[in-house]
C-alpha positions, 0 to 999 in steps of 0.5 A, a space after each residue: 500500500 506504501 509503494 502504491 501511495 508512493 507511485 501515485 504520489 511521484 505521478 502527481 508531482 510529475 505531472 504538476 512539473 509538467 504542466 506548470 507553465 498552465 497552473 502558473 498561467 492560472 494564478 497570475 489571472 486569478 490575482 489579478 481577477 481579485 485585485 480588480 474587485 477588491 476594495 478598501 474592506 477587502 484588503 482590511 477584512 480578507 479572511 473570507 476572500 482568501 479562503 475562497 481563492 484558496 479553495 477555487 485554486 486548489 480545485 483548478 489546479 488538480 482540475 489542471 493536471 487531470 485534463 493535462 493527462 488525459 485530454 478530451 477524452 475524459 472531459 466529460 467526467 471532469 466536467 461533473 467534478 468541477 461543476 459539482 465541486 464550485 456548485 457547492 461553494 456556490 449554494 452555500 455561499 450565494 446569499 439567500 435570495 441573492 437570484 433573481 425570483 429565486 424566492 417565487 422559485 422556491 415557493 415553487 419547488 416547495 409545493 412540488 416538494 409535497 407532491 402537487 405537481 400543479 399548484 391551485 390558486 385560491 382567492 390570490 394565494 398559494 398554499 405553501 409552508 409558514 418558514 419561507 415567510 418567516 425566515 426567507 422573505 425578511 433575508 433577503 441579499 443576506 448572508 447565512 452568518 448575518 442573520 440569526 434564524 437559520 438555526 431554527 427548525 422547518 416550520 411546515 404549518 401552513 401560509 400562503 403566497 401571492 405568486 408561485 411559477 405556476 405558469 412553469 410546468 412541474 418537471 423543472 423543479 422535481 430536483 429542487 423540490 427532492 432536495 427541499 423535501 430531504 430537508 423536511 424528511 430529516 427535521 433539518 435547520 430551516 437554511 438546509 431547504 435551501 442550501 440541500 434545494 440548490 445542490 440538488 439542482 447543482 447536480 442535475 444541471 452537472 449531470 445534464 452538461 457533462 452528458 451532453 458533453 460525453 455525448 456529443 463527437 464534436 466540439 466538445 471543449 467549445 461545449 464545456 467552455 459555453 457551459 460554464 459561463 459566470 451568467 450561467 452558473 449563477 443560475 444554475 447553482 440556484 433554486 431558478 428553474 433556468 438551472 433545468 432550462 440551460 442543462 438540458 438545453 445544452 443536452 439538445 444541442 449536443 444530440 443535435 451536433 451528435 445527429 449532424 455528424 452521425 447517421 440517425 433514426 426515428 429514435 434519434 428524432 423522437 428524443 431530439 423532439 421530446 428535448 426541444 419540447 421540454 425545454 419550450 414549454 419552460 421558455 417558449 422561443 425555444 420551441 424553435 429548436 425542433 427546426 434544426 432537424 431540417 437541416 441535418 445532412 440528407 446523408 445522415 438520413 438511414 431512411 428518406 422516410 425519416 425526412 417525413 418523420 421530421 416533419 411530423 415533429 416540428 408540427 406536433 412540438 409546434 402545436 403542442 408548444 403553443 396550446 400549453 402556452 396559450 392555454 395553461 402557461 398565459 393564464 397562469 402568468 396572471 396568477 400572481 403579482 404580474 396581474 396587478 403590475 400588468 393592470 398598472 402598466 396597462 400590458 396587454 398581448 392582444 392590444 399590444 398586437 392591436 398596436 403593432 398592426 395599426 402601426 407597421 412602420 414603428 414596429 419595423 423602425 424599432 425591430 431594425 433597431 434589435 441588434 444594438 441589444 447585442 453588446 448589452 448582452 455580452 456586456 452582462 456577462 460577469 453582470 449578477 442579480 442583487 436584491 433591492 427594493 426595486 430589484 437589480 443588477 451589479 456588475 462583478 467586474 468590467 474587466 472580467 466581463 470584458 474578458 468573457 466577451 472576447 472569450 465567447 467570440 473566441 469560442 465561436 471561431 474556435 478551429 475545428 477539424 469537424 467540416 459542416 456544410 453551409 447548408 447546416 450552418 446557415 440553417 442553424 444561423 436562422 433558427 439562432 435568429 428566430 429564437 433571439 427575435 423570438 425572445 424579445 417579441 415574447 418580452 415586448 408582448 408580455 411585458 411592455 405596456 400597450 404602445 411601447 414598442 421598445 425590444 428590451 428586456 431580454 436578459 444574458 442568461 435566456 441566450 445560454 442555448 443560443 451560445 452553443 450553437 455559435 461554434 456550429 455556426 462559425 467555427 473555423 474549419 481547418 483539416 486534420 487540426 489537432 492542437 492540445 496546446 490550444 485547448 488547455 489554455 482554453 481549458 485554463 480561461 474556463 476554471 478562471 471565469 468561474 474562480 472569478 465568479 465565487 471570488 466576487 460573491 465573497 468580495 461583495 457579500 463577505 
């Protein structure tokens, strides 16, 4: 047993030697990420601080070695462990109802925590348990050490709550909800609802990507790096159902480029169909998804037949998708406090319609204008959600987020020895396009009052999807390329933006 220890041990330090110009490389850019953020507290108080930096760069470092080893081959594998590891970091340091809507998505995924997959709206209220008034809602933005009652048990008597998700179906919260129902089942302090419901979703949003990653035959490191987005897994590691949204979306895509490049069948395209469903009736732009299949290579096809089969599919999600929106997801919108925001804001879809029609240029003016939101969306990508009276965003740092913006744009050129044909690339470049207008379409329909015809609204973290298909999109196609230098330091960037994020989290918050 000594000398086995002793092998490993010798392996360990040889292969730190031999990839330590890339952990080096890593230091240097998570010092200067910290020195960025810090300010005059940080450098008086930096206890928690250099705790985090210790831990994220212990973590990293490893993380370093193993993919130095052994490559792409086992990226998939490594892509659990880090998401898993800095996940947990996350749900036990991000403050309480420090995400956006995160408490409505709690309340959410406490009702299904109990069984009720579809929540009743009664006389304005949803029925839920007394320790999310009691506790939650007075902590918000604060920190498990700056408030006191977190050590209290599960309080499960009954209190009701204005606004529930109900419009969101039942499925994106079963993971949130087994990890709240944990809690309960062991009588645990009230905290571990939280704390147990993030990690259950950590988990699962984990176990999506590095399955879609092990999945896919192609651009894999591109994958793994569009995954792990600050803005992503701020989400993500929460109790928001945009953590199931970006897992399995990321998952459709995967299948998509494994259908692009593989030969496929009817089971092929049924899964592929039942992805792009799930994820539509969570968001419903990306309903447009099922749309990809109609550009996969005709060679891929094992049977002409299978062409029809698409077809069938694109109308069955499309129906589907817009009956549960017409008819369950928008009535159910107006079961909670949007109702009176929308009656004092005079929002209303089928005036707002109304509207567009009768003034065609407007729309058309404004519409042209789309594209300027573009650089509001790259520029949110080290941008997180901080409870206010009035709600609100913070930008981490200018400076990261800069970085990331390069970063994607890089991503999105990435070269790759995967020739797809520009028949499949401008076909997924439209579909792109269908989803980003879709999405501010849905927003101006939903959200701005009748009249204003301004596209905005749309946040970065609704276009995660939409980021991995970029490398399909634009990627640089050079034959038989094959550069490992190229994908460790990309490897390094990816453990750096996220080593950044929890840094920032501990410098504003702690």
């Amino acid at each position: 047993m000594k000398e086995l220890m002793k092998i490993k041990f010798n392996d360990l330090v040889k292969n730190l030697l031999s990839s330590y110009k890339y952990w080096i490389v890593y230091l240097i850019l998570i010092l200067i990420a910290m020195f960025s953020m810090f300010n005059i507290e940080n450098y008086i108080h930096p206890k928690f601080e250099l705790i985090i930096l210790l831990l994220v760069s212990i973590i990293s470092i490893f993380s370093i070695v193993y993919y130095y080893k052994h490559g792409k081959h086992e990226l998939y594998k490594l892509t659990f462990i880090l998401l898993l590891l800095f996940g947990l970091i996350c749900a036990f340091t991000v403050p309480i109802d420090s995400v956006s809507d995160e408490y409505e998505h709690f309340t959410r995924a406490e009702i299904t925590s109990r069984g009720i997959l579809f929540p009743e709206y009664v006389d304005g209220n949803y029925e839920s348990i007394s320790s999310l008034t009691n506790f939650y809602l007075p902590s918000h933005d604060k920190t498990v050490f700056q408030v006191g009652e977190d050590t209290q048990k599960i309080n499960t008597s009954i209190s009701y709550h204005d606004s529930a998700f109900e419009q969101n179906p039942f499925y994106g919260y079963i993971f949130s909800a087994i990890g709240i129902g944990i809690a309960k089942l062991l009588d645990l302090n009230v905290i571990w609802m939280l704390w147990l419901g993030r990690i259950f979703n950590v988990i699962m949003y984990a176990g999506l990507v590095s399955l879609a990653i092990k999945k896919t035959p192609i651009f894999k490191i591109q994958l793994f790096a569009i995954s792990c987005l600050p803005v992503c897994l701020f989400q993500a590691f929460s109790l928001s159902i945009d953590s199931f949204i970006a897992g399995l979306g990321i998952f459709a895509v995967a299948y998509f480029f494994k259908m692009s490049v593989n030969k496929f069948d009817r089971k092929d395209i049924i899964v592929f169909s039942v992805l792009c469903l799930l994820i539509g009736l969570c968001k419903l732009p990306y309903l447009a998804l099922i749309f990809l299949i109609l550009f996969l290579p005709k060679d891929n096809f094992k049977e002409n037949k299978y062409y029809f089969y698409c077809i069938l599919s694109i109308v069955l999600v499309s129906i589907i998708g817009l009956l549960w929106n017409n008819l369950i997801a928008t009535p159910a919108l107006y079961h909670s406090w949007r109702n009176t925001y929308f009656i004092q804001n005079n929002v209303n879809v089928s005036n707002q319609i109304n509207y567009i029609l009768l003034h065609p240029y407007d729309f058309i003016i404004e519409f042209l204008h789309l594209f300027n939101s573009i650089p509001y969306i790259f520029g949110g990508f080290f941008t997180f959600y901080s409870y206010t009276i009035e709600g609100g965003q913070y930008v981490a740092s200018a400076f990261i987020s800069f970085l990331l913006t390069l970063f994607v744009a890089f991503i999105s050129i990435y070269p790759d020895n995967t020739k797809i044909n520009l028949k499949s690339r401008i076909g997924t470049l439209i579909v792109f396009i269908i989803i980003y207008v879709g999405t501010f379409i849905v927003q101006l329909l939903s959200w701005s009052p009748v009249g204003q015809l301004t596209l905005q609204g749309a946040l970065p973290r609704y276009f995660l999807v939409l980021f991995a298909l970029l490398p399909f999109i634009f990627s640089n196609y050079i034959a038989n390329y094959k550069n490992q230098e190229l994908d460790r330091y990309t490897f390094v960037l990816v453990l750096f933006f996220i080593s950044s994020m929890l840094i920032s989290f501990a410098v504003k918050y702690y």
